[in-house]
C-alpha positions in Angstrom: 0.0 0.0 0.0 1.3 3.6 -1.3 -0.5 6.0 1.0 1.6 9.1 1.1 1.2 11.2 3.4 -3.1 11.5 4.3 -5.1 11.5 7.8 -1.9 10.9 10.2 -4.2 10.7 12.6 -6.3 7.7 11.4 -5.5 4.7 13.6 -5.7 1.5 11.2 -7.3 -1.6 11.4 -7.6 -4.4 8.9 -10.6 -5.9 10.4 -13.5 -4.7 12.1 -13.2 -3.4 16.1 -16.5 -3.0 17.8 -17.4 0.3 19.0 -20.0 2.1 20.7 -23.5 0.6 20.7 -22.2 -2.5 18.6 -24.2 -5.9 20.6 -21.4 -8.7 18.3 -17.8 -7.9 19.2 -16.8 -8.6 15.8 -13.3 -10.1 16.2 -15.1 -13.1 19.0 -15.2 -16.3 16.6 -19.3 -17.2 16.8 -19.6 -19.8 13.7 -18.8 -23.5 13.5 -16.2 -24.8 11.8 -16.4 -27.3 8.8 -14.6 -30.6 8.9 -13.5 -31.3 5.3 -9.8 -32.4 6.4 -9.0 -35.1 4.0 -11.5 -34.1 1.5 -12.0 -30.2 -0.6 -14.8 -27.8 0.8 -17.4 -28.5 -1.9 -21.0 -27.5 -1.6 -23.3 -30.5 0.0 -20.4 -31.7 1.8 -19.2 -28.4 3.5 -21.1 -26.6 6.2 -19.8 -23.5 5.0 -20.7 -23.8 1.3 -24.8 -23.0 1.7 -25.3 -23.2 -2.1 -22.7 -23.2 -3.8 -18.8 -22.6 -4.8 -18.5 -18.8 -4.0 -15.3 -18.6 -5.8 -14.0 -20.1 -8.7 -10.4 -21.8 -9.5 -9.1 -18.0 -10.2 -10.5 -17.0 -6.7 -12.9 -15.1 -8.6 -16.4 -14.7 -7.2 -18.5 -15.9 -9.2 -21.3 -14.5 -10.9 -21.2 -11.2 -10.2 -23.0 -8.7 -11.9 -24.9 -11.9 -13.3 -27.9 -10.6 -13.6 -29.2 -11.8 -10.5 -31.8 -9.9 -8.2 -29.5 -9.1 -5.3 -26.1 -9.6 -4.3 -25.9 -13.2 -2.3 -24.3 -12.8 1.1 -20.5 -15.1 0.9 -19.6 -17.8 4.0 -16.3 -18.4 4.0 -14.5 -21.2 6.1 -13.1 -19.6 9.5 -10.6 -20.1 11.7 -12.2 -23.4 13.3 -12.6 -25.2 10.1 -10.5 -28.1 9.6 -9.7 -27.5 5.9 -5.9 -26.2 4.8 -5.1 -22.5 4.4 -5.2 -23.4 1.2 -8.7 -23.9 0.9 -10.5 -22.2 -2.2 -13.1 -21.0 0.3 -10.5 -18.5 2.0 -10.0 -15.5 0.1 -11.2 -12.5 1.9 -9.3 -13.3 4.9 -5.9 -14.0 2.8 -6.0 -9.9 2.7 -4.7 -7.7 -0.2 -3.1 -9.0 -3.2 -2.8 -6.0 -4.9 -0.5 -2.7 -4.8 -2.5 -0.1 -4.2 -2.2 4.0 -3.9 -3.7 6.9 -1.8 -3.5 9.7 -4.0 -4.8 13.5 -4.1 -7.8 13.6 -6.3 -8.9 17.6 -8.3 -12.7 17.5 -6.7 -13.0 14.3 -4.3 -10.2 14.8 -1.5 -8.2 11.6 -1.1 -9.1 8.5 -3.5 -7.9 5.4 -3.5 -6.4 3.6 -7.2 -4.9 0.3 -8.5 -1.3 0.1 -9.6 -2.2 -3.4 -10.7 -4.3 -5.0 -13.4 -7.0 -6.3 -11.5 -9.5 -9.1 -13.1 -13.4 -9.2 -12.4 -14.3 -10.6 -9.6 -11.2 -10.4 -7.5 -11.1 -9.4 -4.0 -9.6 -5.9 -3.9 -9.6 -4.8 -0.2 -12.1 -4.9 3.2 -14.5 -1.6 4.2 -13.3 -1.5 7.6 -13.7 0.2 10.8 -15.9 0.7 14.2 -19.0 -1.4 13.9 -21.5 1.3 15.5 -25.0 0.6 17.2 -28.0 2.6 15.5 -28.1 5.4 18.2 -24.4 5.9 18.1 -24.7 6.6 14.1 -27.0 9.1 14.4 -25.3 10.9 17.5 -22.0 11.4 15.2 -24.0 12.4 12.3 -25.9 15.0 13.7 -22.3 16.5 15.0 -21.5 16.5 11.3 -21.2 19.9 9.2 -21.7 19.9 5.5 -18.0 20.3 4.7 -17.3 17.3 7.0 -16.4 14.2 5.1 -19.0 11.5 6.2 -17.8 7.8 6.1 -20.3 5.8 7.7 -21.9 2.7 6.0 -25.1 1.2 6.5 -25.6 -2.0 5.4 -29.4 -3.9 5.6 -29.3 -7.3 4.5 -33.1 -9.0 3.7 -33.2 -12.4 4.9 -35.9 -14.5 3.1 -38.1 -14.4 6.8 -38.8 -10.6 6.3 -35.7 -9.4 8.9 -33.2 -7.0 7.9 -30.1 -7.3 9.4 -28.2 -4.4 10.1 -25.0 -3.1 10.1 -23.3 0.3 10.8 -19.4 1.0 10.2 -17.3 4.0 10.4 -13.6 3.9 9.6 -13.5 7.8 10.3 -11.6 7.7 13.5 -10.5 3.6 13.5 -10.2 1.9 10.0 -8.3 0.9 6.8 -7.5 2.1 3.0 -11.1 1.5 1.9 -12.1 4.7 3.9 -10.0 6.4 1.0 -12.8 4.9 -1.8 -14.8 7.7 -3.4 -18.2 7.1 -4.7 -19.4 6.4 -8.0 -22.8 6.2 -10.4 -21.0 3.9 -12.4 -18.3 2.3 -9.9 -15.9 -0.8 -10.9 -16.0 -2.3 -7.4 -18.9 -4.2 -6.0 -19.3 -4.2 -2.3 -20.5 -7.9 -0.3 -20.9 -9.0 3.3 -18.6 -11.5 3.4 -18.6 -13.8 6.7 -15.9 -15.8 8.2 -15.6 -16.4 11.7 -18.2 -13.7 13.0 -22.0 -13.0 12.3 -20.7 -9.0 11.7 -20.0 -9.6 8.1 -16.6 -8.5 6.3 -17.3 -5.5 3.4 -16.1 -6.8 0.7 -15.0 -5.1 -2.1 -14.5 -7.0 -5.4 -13.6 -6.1 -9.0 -17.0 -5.3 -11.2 -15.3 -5.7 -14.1 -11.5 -5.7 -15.4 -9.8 -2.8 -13.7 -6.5 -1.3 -15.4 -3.4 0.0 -13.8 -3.9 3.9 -12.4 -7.1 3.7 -12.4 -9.4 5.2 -9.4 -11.3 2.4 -7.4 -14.7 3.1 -6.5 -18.1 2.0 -5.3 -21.8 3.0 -5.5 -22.3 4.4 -1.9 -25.9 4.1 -2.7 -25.4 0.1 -2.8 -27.9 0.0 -5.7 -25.1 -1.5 -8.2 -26.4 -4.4 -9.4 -29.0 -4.8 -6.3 -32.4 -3.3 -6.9 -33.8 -0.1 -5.2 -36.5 0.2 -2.8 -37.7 3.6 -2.8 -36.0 6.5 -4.2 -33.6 9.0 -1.8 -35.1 12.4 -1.4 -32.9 15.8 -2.6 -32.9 17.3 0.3 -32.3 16.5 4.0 -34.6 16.9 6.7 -33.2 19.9 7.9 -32.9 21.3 4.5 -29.1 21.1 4.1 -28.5 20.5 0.1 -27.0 17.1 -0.5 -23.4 17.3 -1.3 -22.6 17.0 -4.8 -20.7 14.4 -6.8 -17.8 14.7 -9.4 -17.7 11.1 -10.0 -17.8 12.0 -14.0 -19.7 9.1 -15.4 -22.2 9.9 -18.0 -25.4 8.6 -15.5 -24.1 10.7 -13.0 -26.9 11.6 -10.5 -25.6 14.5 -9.5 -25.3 14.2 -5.9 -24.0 11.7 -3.7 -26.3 9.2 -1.8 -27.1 9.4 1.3 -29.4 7.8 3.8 -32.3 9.9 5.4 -33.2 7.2 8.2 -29.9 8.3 9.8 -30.4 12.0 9.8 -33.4 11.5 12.8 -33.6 13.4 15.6 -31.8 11.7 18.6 -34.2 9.4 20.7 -33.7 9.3 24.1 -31.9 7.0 26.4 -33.9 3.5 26.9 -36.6 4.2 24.1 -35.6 2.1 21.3 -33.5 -0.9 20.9 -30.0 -0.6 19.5 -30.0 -1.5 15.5 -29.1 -5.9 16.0 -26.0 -6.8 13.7 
């Protein structure tokens, strides 16, 4: 990793550290492991294979931007699984494999490129940083100004039962290079919870298509790439603040960046509601 000379005071973190409000302490290891130890981790024999290979013999994942209706959530084998390191199911948690730059953008602030050719469907690196409870996400964006650079995630997974799981991470303060990604209407990285040894899923970040050396990495903030859309995101905020606008340059450019209105609510008080479940 090039980074330069950005955010001294960033601590990093490849991997998740639970902050305020989180209820999983993601680095405790909460899932079985498999016992494929004289035999590969193929699906219907592997516990963590629920429905099929997630990667192919390139340690590509496969099928993405397939087409399909939403982005499948990846189980990788964990750290009490009795298959090698060498397992083909153990990608995201072999880290970076590619050289990559921090570098001063004209419009966006810091960015984050490839020195590398990178294929689609690679891993490219982890969204990391405090996982947050609800309340404690709205308490830091309400402390936000408009020229403040805002990098918490939310993430809402739909399980097939009607819950949405949710999760909330800021590498502002506590994170690693994918803090540096800028947004983009037409982005060449795809972002997916990935799980391995904890129900607080990994963000992912993988190739969307063949990426060439220099260029800028980014991803759809929005996380409507390739996933559908429930409703549409209103213009303006609640307290009438204009959304911040993006120089992202593709030619469906939206003009503004996303944003998520459900976390611009007042602050509840203490006791009243549940912290969001991850």
């Amino acid at each position: 990793i090039n980074s330069g000379h950005c955010d001294p005071e960033l601590q990093y973190t490849p991997d998740h550290v639970a902050g305020p409000g989180a209820d999983i302490d993601p680095s405790q290891i909460t899932f079985p492991g498999c016992i494929c130890l004289k035999t590969p981790c193929l699906p219907g024999t592997c516990s963590c294979l629920r429905r099929e290979k997630n990667y192919d013999d390139n340690l590509c994942l496969r099928d993405i931007g397939s087409g399909a209706k939403c982005a499948e959530p990846v189980f990788e084998c964990n750290a009490l699984c009795r298959c090698s390191d060498h397992c083909r199911n153990r990608v995201v948690q072999r880290g970076l494999h590619f050289h990559l730059q921090v570098f001063k953008t004209d419009h966006k602030g810091w960015g984050l490129r490839t020195l590398d050719f990178i294929p689609k469907g690679r891993f490219v690196c982890e969204y990391a940083g405090e996982v947050l409870g609800v309340s404690e996400v709205q308490r830091r964006i309400q402390l936000q100004t408009i020229h403040d650079s805002n990098y918490i995630i939310a993430i809402r997974e739909h399980v097939y039962n009607g819950q949405v799981i949710e999760t909330f991470v800021d590498p502002a303060y506590i994170g690693n290079i994918g803090r540096f990604l800028n947004h983009s209407c037409e982005p060449n990285l795809l972002m997916i919870p990935v799980r391995i040894d904890s129900m607080v899923p990994k963000l992912a970040l993988f190739a969307a298509k063949d990426i060439l050396p220099g260029e800028e990495l980014s991803y759809d903030y929005s996380g409507r790439f390739l996933n559908p859309a429930d409703s549409e995101d209103k213009e303006r905020l609640d307290n009438e603040k204009l959304r911040k606008s993006c120089y992202c340059g593709a030619k469906s450019c939206a003009a503004f960046l996303p944003y998520d209105s459900s976390l611009y609510c007042p602050l509840e008080k203490p006791n009243t509601r549940e912290e969001g479940k991850v």
